[in-house]
Each structure stands twice: as structure tokens, then as C-alpha cells.
C-alpha positions in Angstrom: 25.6 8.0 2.7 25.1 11.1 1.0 25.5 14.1 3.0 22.3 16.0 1.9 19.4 13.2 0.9 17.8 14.3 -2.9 14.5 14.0 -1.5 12.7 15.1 1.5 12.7 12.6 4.1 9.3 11.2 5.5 8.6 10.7 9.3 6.6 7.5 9.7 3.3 8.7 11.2 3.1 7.7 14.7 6.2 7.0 15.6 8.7 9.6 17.5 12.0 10.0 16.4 15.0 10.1 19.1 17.9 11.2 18.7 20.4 9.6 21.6 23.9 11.1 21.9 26.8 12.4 24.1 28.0 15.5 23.2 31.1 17.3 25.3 31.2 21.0 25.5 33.2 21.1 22.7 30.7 19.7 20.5 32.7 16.4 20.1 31.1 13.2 19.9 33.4 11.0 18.6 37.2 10.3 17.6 38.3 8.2 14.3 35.6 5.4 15.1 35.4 5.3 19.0 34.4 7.5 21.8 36.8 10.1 23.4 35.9 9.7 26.7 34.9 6.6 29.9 32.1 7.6 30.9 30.3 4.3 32.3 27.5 5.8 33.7 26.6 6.7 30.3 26.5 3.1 28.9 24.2 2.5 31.1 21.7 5.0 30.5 21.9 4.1 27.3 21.2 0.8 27.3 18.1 1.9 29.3 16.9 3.9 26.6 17.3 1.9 23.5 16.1 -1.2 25.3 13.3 -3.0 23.2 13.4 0.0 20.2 14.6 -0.4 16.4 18.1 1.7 16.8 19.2 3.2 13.2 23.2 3.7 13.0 25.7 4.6 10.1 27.6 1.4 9.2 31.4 2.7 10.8 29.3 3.8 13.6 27.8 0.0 13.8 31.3 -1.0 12.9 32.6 0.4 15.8 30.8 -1.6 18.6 31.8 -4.2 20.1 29.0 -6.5 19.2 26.0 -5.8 18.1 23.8 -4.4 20.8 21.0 -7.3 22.9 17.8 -6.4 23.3 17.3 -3.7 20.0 16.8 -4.3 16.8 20.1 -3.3 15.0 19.4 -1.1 11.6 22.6 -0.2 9.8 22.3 2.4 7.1 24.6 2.0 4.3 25.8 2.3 0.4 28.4 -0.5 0.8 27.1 -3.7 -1.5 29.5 -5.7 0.1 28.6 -4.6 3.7 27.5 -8.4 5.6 25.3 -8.0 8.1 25.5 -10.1 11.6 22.7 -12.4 11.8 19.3 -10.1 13.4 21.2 -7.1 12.1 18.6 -5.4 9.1 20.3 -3.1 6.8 18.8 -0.1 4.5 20.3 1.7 1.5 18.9 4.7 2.2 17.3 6.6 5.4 13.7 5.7 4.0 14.2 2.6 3.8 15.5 2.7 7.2 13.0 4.4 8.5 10.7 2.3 7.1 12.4 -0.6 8.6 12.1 0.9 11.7 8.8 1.5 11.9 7.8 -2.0 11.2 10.2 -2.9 13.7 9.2 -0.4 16.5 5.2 -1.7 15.7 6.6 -5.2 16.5 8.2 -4.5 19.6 4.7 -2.6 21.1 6.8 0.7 21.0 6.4 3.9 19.8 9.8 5.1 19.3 12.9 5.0 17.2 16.4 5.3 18.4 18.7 7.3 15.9 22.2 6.6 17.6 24.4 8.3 15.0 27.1 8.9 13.6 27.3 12.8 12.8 25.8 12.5 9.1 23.1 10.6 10.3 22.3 13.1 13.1 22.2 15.8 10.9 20.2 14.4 8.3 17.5 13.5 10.5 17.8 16.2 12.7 14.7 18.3 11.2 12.5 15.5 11.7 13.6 14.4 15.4 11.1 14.8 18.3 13.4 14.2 20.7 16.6 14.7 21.9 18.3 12.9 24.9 21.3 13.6 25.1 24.8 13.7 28.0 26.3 16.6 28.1 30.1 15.8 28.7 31.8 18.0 31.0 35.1 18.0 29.5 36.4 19.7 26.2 38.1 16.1 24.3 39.8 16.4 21.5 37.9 14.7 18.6 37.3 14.5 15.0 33.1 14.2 14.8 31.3 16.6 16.1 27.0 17.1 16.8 25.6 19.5 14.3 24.4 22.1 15.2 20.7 23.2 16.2 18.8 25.8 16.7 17.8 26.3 20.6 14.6 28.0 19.6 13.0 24.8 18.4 13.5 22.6 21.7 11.8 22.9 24.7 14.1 21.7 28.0 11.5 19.1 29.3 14.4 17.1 32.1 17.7 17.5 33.2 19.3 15.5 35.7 23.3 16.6 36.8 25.4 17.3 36.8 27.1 13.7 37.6 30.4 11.5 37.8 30.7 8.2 38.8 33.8 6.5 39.8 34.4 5.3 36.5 33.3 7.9 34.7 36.4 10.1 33.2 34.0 13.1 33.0 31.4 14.8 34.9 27.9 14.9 32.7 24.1 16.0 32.8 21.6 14.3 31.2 19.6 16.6 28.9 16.0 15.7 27.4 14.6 18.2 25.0 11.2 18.2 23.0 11.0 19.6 19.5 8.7 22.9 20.0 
């Protein structure tokens, strides 16, 4: 994936754009190809959000799951020819074509969203088109090489926030965070 698309990217029409992610104070998200924190209660909110959606990913961030995720449909963005797809797992050369996918996908599954899940390139490519953002803010300050990009407050709107939180396996306090696009 190239880091700035040579075209302008197109939003399918009637379909909101999500961006899910857990970001620590520090901006972290992520470190080598996993997460630098437990936080279960996370997962779990998580999974409740993506459930039933089209969820579009970066191939080393699909890479570094476990398995591929039940109950979404799986869209890995990549350049890699030689990248082989798990069976149900759609992939897309480019972020149109993922988009596109996901849209046809999110019309079959009676929803109205898609799920962008990262990684960081991904985020930040997509981020001017996003009309959502749901994100867990991680109480801690890990050390970590992948960070969110950055965005301007000015063009959310705070609609929930829920926290903060820590469960008894969670590693760090959090607060959920929803924002609109303003």
C-alpha cells in the first residue's frame, strides 16, 4: 500500500465509514505486528462492534490475528501477488476496490456500515472520509512502534463516552470514546 493513494478516494454513498481503534495516550496503537497492551475488555467491545459488518484491514494487520475473525466479512487490503487468502477472506488491490467490496458486502449483511480496523496507513488514508470514530482510549503511555495519525479535534463532534474503566484482566484503565465527523 502506498502511503498517499494517486487518486481521490470515493466514499460509497450510503454507507458510513468507521474507523475502530485503541489508541494509548501516547498515541500508540500497536508494536511490530501485535498489540502493546491486555486489555480484555476491549476485545470484547470490539467484537460487538464489528459483528455482522465488512471489516477492511492492511494485510500484516490481518496477518497478525489469530484467525480470521467469525461473524464479519474479512477484507484484506494488499499489493502482495502472492498474498493467499483464508477461505471467506476477500482481498482488494487497492482501497477502492476495497471499498467497493465492502459496500457490496455491508448491502448483503442488511447493514449500513463499514468497519476500517487498521493498521496506521490504512487509518490515515481513510481518515478524511470516516464518519465515525470509536475508539478506547488506553490509559497507559506503552512503548510502541505504530502510532494513530493524527486529527484535527475541530472536525469531530464527542457524541458518547463511557469510562474510564479496568477490568480484572485488563492491563490498563480505558474510556470508550465515539466521535461524529462535524
Amino acid at each position: 500500500m502506498s502511503a498517499v493513494p494517486a487518486e481521490p478516494l470515493a466514499k460509497p454513498k450510503g454507507i458510513k465509514l468507521v474507523i475502530v481503534a485503541a489508541v494509548a495516550e501516547n498515541g500508540v496503537i500497536g508494536r511490530g505486528d501485535a498489540l502493546p497492551w491486555r486489555v480484555s475488555s476491549d476485545l470484547k467491545r470490539f467484537r460487538a462492534i464489528t459483528w455482522g459488518k465488512p471489516i477492511l484491514m492492511g494485510r500484516r494487520t490481518f496477518e497478525s490475528l489469530p484467525r480470521v475473525l467469525p461473524g464479519r466479512t474479512s477484507i484484506v487490503i494488499t499489493r502482495d501477488a502472492g498474498f493467499v487468502p483464508p477461505e471467506g477472506v476477500l482481498v482488494a488491490g487497492s482501497i477502492d476496490e476495497a471499498l467497493a467490496l465492502g459496500a457490496d458486502e455491508a448491502k448483503r449483511l442488511g447493514t449500513d456500515e463499514i468497519i476500517v480496523m487498521g493498521g496506521a496507513q490504512l487509518y490515515a488514508q481513510l481518515l478524511p472520509l470516516v464518519d465515525r470514530l470509536r475508539l478506547t482510549l488506553i490509559h497507559g503511555r506503552p512503548q510502541g512502534d505504530v502510532h494513530f495519525p493524527p486529527y484535527d479535534a475541530a472536525h469531530w463532534r464527542e457524541i458518547a463516552r463511557e469510562g474510564p474503566h479496568q477490568g480484572e484482566k485488563d492491563e490498563f484503565a480505558f474510556t470508550y470514546v465515539d466521535y461524529e465527523r462535524v
